[in-house]
C-alpha positions as CSV (number, residue, x, y, z in Angstrom):
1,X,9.7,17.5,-13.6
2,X,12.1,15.4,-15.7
3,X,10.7,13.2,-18.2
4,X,13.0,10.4,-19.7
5,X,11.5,8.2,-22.6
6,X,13.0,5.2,-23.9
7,X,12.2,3.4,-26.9
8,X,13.7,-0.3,-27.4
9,X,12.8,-1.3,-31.1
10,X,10.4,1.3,-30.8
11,X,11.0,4.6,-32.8
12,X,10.0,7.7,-30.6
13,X,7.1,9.9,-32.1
14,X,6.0,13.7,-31.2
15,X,3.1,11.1,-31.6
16,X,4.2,8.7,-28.8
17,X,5.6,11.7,-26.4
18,X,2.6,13.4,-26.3
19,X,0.7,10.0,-25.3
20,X,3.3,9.7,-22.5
21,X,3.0,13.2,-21.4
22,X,-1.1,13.1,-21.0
23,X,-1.0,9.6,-19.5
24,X,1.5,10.9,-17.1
25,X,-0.4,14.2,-16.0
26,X,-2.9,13.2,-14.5
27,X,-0.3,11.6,-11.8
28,X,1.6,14.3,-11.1
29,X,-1.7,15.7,-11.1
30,X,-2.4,14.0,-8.2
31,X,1.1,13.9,-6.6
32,X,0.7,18.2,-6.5
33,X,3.5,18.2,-7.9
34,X,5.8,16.3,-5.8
35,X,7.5,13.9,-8.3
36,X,11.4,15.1,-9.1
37,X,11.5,12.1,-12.4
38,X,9.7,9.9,-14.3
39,X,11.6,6.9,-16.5
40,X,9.4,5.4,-19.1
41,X,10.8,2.5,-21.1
42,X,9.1,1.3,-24.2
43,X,10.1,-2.3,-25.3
44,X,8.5,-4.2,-28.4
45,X,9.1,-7.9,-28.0
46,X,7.5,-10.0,-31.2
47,X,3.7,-8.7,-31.2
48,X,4.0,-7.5,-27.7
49,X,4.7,-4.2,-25.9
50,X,6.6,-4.2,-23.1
51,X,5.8,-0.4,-21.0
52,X,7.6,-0.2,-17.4
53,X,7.3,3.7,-15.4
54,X,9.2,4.3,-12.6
55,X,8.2,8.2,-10.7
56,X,10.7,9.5,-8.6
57,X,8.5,11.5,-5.8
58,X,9.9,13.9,-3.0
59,X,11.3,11.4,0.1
60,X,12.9,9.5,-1.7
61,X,9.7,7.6,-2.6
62,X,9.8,5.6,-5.8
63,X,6.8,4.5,-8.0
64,X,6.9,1.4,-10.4
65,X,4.3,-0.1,-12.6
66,X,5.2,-2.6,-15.6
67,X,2.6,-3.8,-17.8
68,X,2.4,-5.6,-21.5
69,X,0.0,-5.1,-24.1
70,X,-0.8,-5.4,-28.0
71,X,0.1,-1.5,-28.3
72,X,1.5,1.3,-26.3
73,X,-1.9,3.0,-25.3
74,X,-2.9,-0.4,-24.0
75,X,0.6,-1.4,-22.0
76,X,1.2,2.3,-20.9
77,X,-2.2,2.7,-19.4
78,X,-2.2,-0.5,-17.5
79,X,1.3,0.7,-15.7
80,X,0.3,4.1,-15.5
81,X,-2.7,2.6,-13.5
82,X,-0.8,1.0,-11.5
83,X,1.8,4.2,-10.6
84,X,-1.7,6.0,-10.1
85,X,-2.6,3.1,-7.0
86,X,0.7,3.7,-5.8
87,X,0.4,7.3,-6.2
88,X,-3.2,7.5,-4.0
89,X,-1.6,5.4,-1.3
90,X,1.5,7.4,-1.1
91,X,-1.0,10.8,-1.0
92,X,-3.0,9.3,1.8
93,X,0.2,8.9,3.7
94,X,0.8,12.4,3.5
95,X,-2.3,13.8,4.4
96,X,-3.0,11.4,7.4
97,X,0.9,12.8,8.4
98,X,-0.5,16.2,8.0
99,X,-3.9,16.1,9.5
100,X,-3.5,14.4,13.3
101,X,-5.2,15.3,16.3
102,X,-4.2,18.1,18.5
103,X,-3.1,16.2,21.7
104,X,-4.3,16.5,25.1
105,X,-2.2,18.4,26.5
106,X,-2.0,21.1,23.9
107,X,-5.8,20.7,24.4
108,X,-5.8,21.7,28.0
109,X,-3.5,24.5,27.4
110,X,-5.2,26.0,25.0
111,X,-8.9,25.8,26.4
112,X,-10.3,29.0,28.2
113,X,-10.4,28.9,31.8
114,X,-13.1,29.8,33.9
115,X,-12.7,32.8,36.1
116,X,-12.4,33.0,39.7
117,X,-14.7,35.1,42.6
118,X,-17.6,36.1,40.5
119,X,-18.4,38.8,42.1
């Protein structure tokens, strides 16, 4: 996966990226793998920081969380929070796809049937 950070009067840190990165796992943790990008923008606006995500996932499904807070750890983990909802709905969706019901007729067809004369 492709990870783009962004800093808008913000300096990028190993520091900072490696905060992003483990913040970030534990979603594509829970995606299995299934997001192509993620976009993180960084913006400090007087005392405040400004932290929007956007996750590009397979199906041309896109994740987006904003949030603000008095640091990074603070704004970051409120919009990652909100990517991880997104992410859990999105999952669900795929599973329920994945898991229906076998239908009646396939039912029918593929139940023994009993045999004839018993003699």
């Amino acid at each position: 996966m492709r990870l783009e950070l962004t800093g808008r009067h913000v300096t990028i840190t190993p520091g900072l990226r490696k905060a992003v990165d483990e913040r970030m796992a534990h979603t594509l943790r829970m995606l299995n793998d299934s997001a192509v990008s993620a976009q993180v923008v960084l913006t400090k606006e007087k005392t405040r920081l400004h932290a929007d995500v956007t996750v590009h996932a397979r199906g041309e499904h896109f994740l987006h969380g904003e949030a603000t807070g008095r640091d990074v750890v603070t704004a970051l983990g409120a919009a990652c929070d909100k990517i991880d909802q997104q992410a859990r709905k999105l999952k669900g969706k795929w599973d329920h796809r994945k898991r229906r019901g076998v239908s009646a007729a396939k039912a029918e067809s593929a139940a023994p049937r009993p045999e004839r004369g018993g003699r």
